[in-house]
N, C-alpha and C positions, 0 to 999 in steps of 0.2 A: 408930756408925750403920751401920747395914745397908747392904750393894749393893744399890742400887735398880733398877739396870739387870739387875743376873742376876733377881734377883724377880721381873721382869715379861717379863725373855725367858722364863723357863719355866715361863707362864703357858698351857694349855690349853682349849678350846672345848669337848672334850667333857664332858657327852652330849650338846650340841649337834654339828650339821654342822663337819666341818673339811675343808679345800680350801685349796688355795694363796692364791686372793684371798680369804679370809676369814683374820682375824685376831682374836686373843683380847685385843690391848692396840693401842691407836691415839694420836695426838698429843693428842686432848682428854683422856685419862687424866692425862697427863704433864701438861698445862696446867692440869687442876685441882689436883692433889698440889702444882704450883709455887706458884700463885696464893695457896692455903691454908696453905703450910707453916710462917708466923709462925703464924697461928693455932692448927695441931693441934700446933705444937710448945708452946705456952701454955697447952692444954687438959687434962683428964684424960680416957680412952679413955669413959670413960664418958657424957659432955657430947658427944660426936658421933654424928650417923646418915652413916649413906651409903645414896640412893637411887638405881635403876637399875643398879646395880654390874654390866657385864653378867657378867663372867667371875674378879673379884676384884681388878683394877688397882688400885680404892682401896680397898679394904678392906686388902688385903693390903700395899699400899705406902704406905698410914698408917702403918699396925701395925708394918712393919718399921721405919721410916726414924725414927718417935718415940716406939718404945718401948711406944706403945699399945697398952692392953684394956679390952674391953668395951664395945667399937662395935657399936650398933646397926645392922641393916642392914634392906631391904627390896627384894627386887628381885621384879617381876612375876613372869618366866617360874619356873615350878620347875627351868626347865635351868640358868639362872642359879643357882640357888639349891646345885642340885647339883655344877653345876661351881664356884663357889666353893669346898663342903667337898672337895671331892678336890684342887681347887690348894692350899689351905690345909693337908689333911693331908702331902700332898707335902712340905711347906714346914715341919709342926710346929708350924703355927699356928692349928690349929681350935679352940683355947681362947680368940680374941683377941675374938670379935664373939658375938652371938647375933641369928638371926633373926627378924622382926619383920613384923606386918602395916602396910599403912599405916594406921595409929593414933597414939592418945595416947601408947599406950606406946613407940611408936619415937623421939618427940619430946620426951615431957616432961623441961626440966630443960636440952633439947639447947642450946649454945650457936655450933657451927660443923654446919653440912651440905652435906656433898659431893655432888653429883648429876651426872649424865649425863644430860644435856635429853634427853628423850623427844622422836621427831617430831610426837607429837599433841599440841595445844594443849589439846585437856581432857584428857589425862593431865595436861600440864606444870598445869594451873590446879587439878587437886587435891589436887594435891602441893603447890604455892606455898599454898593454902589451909590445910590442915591441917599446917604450917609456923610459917606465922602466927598459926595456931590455935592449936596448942600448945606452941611451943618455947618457947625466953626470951625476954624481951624485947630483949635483947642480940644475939639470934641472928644469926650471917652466914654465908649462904648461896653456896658455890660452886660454880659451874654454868659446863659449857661441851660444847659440841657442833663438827662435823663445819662450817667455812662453809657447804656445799653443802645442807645440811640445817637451817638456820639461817632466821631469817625477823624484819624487825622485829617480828611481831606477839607473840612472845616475852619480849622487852622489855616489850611492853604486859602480858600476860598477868600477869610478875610483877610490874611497876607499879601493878593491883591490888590485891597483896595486900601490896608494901613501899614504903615513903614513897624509898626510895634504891636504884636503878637502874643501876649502870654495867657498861661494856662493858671488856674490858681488850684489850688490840694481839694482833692476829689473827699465831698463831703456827703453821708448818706447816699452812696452811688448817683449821686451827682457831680459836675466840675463844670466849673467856669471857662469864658475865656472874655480877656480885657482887651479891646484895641482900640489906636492911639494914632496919632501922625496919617489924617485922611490922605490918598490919594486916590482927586479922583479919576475915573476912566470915560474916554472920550473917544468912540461914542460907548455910550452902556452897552450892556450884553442884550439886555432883557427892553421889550419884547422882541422874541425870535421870530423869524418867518423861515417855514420849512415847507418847501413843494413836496406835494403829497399826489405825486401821477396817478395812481388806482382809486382817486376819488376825484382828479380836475380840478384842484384845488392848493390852494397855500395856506397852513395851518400858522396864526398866528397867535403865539403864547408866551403871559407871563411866568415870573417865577415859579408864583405858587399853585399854577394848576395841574390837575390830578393830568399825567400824561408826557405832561410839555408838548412839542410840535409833532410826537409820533402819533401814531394810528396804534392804540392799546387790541390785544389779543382779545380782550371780551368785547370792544366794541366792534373790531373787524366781525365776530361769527354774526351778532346781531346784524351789522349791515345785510349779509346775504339776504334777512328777510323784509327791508324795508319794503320792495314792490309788493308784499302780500299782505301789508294793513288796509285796512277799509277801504276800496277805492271811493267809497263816496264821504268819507273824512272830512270834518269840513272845518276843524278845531282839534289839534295833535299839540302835549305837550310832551317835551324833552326834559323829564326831570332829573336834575342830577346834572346837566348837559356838558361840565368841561367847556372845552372849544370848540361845544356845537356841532361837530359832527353827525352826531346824529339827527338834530333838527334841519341840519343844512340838507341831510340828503333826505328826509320826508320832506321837504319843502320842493326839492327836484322831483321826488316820486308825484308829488300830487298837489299841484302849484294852485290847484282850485282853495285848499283848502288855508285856514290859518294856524300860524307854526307858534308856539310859546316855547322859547328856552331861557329853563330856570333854573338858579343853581345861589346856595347861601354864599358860594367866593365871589369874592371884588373880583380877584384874580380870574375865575374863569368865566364869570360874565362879561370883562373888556377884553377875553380873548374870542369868546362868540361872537360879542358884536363887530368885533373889526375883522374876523375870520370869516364871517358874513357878508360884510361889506366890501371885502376883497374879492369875494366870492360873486358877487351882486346878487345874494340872495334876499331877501325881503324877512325878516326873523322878527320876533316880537323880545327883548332877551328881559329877562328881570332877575335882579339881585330878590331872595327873598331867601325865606324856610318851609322846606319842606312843600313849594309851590301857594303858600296863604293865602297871595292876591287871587290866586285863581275859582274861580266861583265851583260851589257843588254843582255837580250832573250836569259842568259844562263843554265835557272832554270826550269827544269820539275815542281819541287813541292817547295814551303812554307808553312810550317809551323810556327805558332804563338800565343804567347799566350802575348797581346800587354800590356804595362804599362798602369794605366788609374792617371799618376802621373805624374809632373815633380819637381824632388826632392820634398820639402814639400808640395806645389801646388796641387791640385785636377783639374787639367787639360788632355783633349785630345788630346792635339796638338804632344806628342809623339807617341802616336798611329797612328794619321794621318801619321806622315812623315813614319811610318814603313810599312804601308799601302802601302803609294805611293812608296818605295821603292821598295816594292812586285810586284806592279806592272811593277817596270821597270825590274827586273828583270827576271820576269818567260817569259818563250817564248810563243806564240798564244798556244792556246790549251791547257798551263803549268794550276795546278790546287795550288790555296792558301787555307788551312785548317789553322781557324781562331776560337780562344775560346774565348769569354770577357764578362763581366758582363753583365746580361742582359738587364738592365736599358738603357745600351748604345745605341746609335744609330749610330753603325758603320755599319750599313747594306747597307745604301746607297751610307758612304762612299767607304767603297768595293767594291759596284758596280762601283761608277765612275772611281776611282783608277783601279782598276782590270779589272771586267767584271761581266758577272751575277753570281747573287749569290743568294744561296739557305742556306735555313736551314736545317740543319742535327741532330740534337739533339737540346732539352730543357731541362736542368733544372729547378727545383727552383731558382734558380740563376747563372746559365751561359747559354750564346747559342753557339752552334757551328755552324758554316759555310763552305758552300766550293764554292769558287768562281774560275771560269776559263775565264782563260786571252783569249780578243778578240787579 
């Protein structure tokens, strides 16, 4: 059996943010691997998924500790995805899993699934669905999250979709939950479609995107200034983009020009592009980080409306890097329109990153800015 303890000390976050109070493995990792380990020691690598894996904790300390391959996996952000294979080749073990959308194919056949409760209850509820949906009927499900981030309404959430519910003893302010007996739901929840009148539009969104089908308070204030970006724009990216809102309505203000929205979720890249396509807007959308496909000095306009999170974390080191992104991308003279809470003090970073940068609206609680690239 493998050391499980070295495994997961030299466990890394990048290409995400790293900082001291950010960590790549936390106690709920280690309480699920516990929780599950009669089970994935009885399995073949094959008959598991692991969902939300953020940085390879259980993928990797499956794989080491019982021998396993051939573990399905699925995690939203692409940073996850990528930091995975780089802790895994680290390690010698990028042969063990293969990646996977959340689908049939990540499920069918599955008999144990490891997961990392999500804080959004429609993420956690389309995952418990398409679970129930597809796996075995046998299937048992290990789940556990952060207490602080934890909520009964979780319990409820997967109490629709499993006949068996339990909680196991809350370990280093973590606690599990087990569930057993799929049932699945016909038709699923998830993707929603929410008409959205003050923009002509039907918002359609999965679990895990930042928003769901609403129209969020810092992207409504940005909206007000979409008609005063560059009218002769002729390349605008939406970074960060959710469900596209933002690029859907630069694409109405200035049909001349070409739209990019980019964002590292599975999740809110097939809710732009089908929120788009509902829309019959014309979008360019890409799964990436932090925009990387998109070339230097090739960006009239950015728009953004940045996370002030990294997964559970109350950190800004995601916004920085989307920042700095903006900046590589826009060309001299390109202009970045920027919404964040106003407590923040992304103003300076704007400037350095970008260029000068002014305020354009206040709220009670958002600023907007518009910064152009020296």
């Amino acid at each position: 059996m493998a050391d499980l303890p070295a495994v997961l000390a030299s466990l890394r976050r990048a290409p995400d943010v790293e900082a001291p109070d950010l960590t790549a493995v936390d106690a709920s990792d280690r309480l699920i691997l516990a929780e599950a380990e009669a089970a994935l020691g009885a399995v073949d690598g094959d008959r598991v998924a692991v969902v939300g894996d953020r940085y390879g904790a259980l993928t990797l300390g499956a794989a080491t500790t019982h021998g396993l391959t051939g573990l399905r996996v699925h995690q939203d952000p692409i940073t996850g995805e990528q930091a995975l294979s780089r802790n895994s080749a680290r390690l010698g073990l990028s042969a063990v899993y293969t990646s996977h959308h959340l689908d049939a194919d990540l499920f069918r056949g599955v008999g144990v699934v490891l997961l990392q409760l999500p804080r959004s209850l429609g993420e956690l509820t389309e995952i418990a669905e398409a679970v129930a949906r597809w796996a075995d009927p046998d299937v048992a499900l290990y789940a556990a999250g952060r207490l602080k981030h934890m909520s009964r309404s979780m319990n409820d959430v997967l109490a629709r979709s499993f006949t068996e519910v339990t909680a196991t003893r809350a370990a280093q302010k973590s606690r599990g939950l087990i569930a057993r007996g799929p049932m699945p739901t016909d038709p699923p929840t998830f993707p929603t479609r929410t008409p959205l009148p003050e923009l002509d539009l039907t918002v359609v969104a999965h679990g895990a995107v930042f928003a769901g089908g609403t129209l969020d308070l810092g992207t409504r204030v940005l909206l007000r200034h979409v008609d005063r970006i560059a009218p002769d724009a002729r390349r605008i990216v939406d970074l960060g983009c959710g469900t596209g809102l933002l690029a859907i309505a630069a694409a109405r203000a200035r049909p001349d020009a070409d739209v990019v929205a980019s964002d590292r979720s599975a999740a809110a890249v097939a809710s732009a592009r089908a929120t788009a396509n509902l829309a019959g807007v014309r979008l360019e959308v890409r799964r990436e980080d932090a925009a990387a496909g998109v070339p230097d000095a090739s960006a009239d306009v950015v728009l953004c409306n940045p996370p002030f999170h990294e997964h559970t974390a109350l950190h800004t080191g995601g916004a920085a890097k989307l920042i700095a992104a903006a900046g590589r991308v826009l060309r001299p003279g390109g202009e970045m329109w920027t919404v964040y809470n106003g407590h923040l003090h992304h103003r300076g970073v704007l400037a350095r990153a970008v260029g000068p940068t002014e305020i354009v609206d206040r709220t009670p609680k958002f600023v907007v800015t518009r910064s152009v690239r020296v």
